[in-house]
N, C-alpha and C positions, 0 to 999 in steps of 0.2 A: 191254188189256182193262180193267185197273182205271184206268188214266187216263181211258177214255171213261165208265165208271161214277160216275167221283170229277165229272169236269166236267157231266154229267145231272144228277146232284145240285147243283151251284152254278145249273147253271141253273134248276132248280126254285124252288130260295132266291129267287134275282133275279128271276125272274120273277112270284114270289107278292111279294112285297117291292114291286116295281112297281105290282101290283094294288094291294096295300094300300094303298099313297103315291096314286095316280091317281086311285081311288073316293074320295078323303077320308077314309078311317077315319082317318087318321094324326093328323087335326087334332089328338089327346088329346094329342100328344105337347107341345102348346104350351100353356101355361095362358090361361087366360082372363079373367085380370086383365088381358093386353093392350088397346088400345085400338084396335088393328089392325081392318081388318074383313075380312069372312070370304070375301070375294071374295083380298083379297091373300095371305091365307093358302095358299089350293085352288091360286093360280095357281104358290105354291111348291112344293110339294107335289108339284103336277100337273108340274113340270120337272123335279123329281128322280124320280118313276114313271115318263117318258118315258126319263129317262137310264137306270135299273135296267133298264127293258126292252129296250134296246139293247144292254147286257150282258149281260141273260141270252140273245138272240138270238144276241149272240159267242159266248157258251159253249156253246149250244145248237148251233151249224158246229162247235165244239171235239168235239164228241163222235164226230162222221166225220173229219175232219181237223185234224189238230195237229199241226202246224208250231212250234218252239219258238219265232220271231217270233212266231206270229199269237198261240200262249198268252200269252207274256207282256204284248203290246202289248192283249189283251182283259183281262188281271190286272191292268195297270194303270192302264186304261180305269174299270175297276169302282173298282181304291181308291184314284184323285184323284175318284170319282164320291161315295166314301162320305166320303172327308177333307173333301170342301166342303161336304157334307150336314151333317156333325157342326161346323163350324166355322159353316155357318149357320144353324145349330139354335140353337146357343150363342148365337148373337147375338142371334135372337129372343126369348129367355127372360129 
């Protein structure tokens, strides 16, 4: 019972996370000194909101079935999703 509690809640997370990243609100997260334009910006953005809501969708099947495979291979879905997001965050800054 508290596993399917604990993974509702991660899917909430990823799932609003996803929103945020997809609608563009995220773009604050990159300064604006870049020269970049604001089309390539959204198109990243819009790839990492896709990937988050894919994972909150894993977590979201986590909560009726959990299989220790399918947990881990949706945990670690989500943080090579978050490791590439922070490593190509950094790059753009």
């Amino acid at each position: 019972m508290l596993l399917s509690v604990l993974f509702f809640i991660f899917s909430l997370l990823l799932i609003y996370a996803a929103y945020f990243f997809y609608t563009g609100k995220a773009v604050v997260l990159l300064p604006n000194t870049s020269k970049e334009i604001p089309s390539k910006k959204m198109t990243f953005f819009k790839l990492y909101g896709a990937l988050f809501f894919i994972g909150g969708l894993g977590s979201l099947i986590l909560v009726f079935f959990h299989p220790n495979w399918l947990a881990f291979s949706v945990l670690l879905f989500v943080m090579l999703t978050m490791l590439f997001f922070i490593f190509n965050l950094n790059k753009r800054m």
